[in-house]
N, C-alpha and C positions, 0 to 999 in steps of 0.2 A: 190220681194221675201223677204218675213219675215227671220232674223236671224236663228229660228225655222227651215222654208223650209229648209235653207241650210244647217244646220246640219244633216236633215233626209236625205237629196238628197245625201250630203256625205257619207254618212251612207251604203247607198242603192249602190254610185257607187265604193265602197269599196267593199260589196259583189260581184258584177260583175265581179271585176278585180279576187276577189280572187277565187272565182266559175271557171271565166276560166281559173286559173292557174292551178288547179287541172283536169279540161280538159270539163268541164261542161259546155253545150251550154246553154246559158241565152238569152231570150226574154222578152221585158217588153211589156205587152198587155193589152188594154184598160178594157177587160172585161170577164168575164167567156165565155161568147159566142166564143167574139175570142181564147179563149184559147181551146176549144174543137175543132176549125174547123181546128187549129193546132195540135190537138191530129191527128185528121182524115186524114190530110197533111201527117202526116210525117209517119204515119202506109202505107200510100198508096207509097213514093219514097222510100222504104228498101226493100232491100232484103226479100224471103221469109225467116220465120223464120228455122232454123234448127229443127231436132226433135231427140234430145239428147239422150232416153230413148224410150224402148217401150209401145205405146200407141197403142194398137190394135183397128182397124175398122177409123181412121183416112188416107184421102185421102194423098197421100204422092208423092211428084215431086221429080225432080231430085234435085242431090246431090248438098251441098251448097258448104262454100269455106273448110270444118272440111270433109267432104267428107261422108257429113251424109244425110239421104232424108230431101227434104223440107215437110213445112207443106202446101197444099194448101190453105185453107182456111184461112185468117188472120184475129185475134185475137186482143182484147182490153178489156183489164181487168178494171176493173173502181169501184172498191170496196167503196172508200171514197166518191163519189159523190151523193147527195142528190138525190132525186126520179125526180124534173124535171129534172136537170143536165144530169141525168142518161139517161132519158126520148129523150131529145134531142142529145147526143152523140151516143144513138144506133140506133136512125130514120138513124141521118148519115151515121153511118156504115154498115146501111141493105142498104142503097141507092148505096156503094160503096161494098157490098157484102162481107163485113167484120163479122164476129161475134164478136157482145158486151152481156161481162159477167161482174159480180158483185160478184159473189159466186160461191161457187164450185171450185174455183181457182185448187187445188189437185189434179183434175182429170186431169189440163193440164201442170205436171211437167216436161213433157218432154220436156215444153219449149215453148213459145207466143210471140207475135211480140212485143205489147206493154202497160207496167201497169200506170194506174195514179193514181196517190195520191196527198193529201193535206196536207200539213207540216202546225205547229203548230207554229214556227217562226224560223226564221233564224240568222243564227251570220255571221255578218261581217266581221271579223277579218279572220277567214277560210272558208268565202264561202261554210256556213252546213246550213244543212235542219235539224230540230229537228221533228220527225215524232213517231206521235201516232198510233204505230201497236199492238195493244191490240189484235186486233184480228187477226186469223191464213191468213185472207183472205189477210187482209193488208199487210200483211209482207211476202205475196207471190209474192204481185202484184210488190215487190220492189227487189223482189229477181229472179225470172225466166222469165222473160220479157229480149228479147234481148235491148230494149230500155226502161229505166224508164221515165216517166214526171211530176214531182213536182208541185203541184200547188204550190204558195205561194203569199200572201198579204204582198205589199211593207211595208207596214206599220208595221210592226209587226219582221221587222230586226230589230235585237239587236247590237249594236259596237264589242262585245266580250262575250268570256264566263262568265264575272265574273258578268256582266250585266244580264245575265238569272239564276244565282245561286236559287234564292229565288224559280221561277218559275221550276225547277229540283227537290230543295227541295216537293214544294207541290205534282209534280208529285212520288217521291217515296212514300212520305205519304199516296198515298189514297189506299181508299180500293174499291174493289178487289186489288191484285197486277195489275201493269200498266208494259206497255213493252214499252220503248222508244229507237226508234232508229236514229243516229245522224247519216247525210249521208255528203260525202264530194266527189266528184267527182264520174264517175265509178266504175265497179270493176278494182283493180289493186290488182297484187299482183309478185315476181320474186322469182325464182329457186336461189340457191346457187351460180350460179354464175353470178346473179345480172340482170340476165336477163329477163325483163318486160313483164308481161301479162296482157290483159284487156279483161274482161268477165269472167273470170274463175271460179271467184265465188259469180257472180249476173250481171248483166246489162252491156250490151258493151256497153251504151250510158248513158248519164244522163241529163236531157234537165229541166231544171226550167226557168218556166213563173212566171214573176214578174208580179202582178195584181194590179191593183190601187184599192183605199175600194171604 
């Protein structure tokens, strides 16, 4: 291992420690293949997803652990994924009788098992996804999904934030305006008197796959 290796390798297990201090399950996986068959895994061992809001003409099971109906049919939002990617992760999901969407996300606010996205890079330091939601689709898929799934390219962690400055800069600069959103674990968030909640306002899970280029 070149000098080089080790400093990236440090880099990479610096994020890991700090992703799962913030409570974020990290997998490092060979390849996007593996990484969708772990999308389809884990949409299949969770709970039904709760159904928060009313969505009328949706099949509805019994009440979860919020004492709300389930949704029967489970859900996998896949907004950022190219046309074969996408292609291949919804063969899967029709085989396990799941439904895969890209768009439309809106219509299903009441709430989906599970959203994936692809982060633009990552910092080490706090174990964050820096993620390009320009569009309404993307930043739903990271937000009303009981479970989010990050793709990320080991390669493309940064040590800290002062290390991605320039790359922040060019992203306010362009035009149209750009929306960038910086994730660091779960939703958490606690009442007055200190007492912690996770989901409340996005994702009870947060799962990033480390990909090798």
């Amino acid at each position: 291992m070149t000098q080089t290796d080790s400093v990236s390798r440090h880099v990479v297990e610096t994020f890991i420690a700090k992703a799962a201090a913030v409570n974020a399950v990290v997998q490092e996986l060979p390849n996007i293949q593996a990484a969708l068959r772990y999308v389809v895994d884990v949409c299949a061992a969770k709970q039904a997803s709760e159904i928060l809001a009313d969505e009328p003409g949706v099949e509805q099971g019994p009440p979860g652990p919020n004492n709300q109906p389930t949704r029967v049919k489970r859900i996998v939002a896949a907004p950022d994924l190219d046309d074969g990617e996408y292609d291949v992760l919804a063969k899967a999901c029709e085989e396990k009788g799941f439904l895969c969407i890209r768009e439309g996300l809106r219509n299903y606010v009441a709430g989906f098992d599970v959203g994936v996205s692809k982060a633009l890079l990552g910092v080490a330091a706090s174990g964050t996804c820096l993620m390009n939601t320009d569009g309404e689709d993307a930043r739903l898929a990271g937000m009303i999904a009981e479970i989010h799934i990050i793709f990320l390219c080991a390669s493309t962690i940064y040590p800290d934030l002062p290390s991605i400055a320039q790359k922040l800069r060019e992203r306010i600069n362009e035009e149209p305006i750009t929306y960038t959103t910086m994730i660091s674990g779960p939703s958490r968030t606690a009442d007055i008197e200190r007492v912690a909640a996770v989901g409340v306002h996005g994702p009870l899970e947060l799962h990033i796959i480390l990909l090798e280029d």
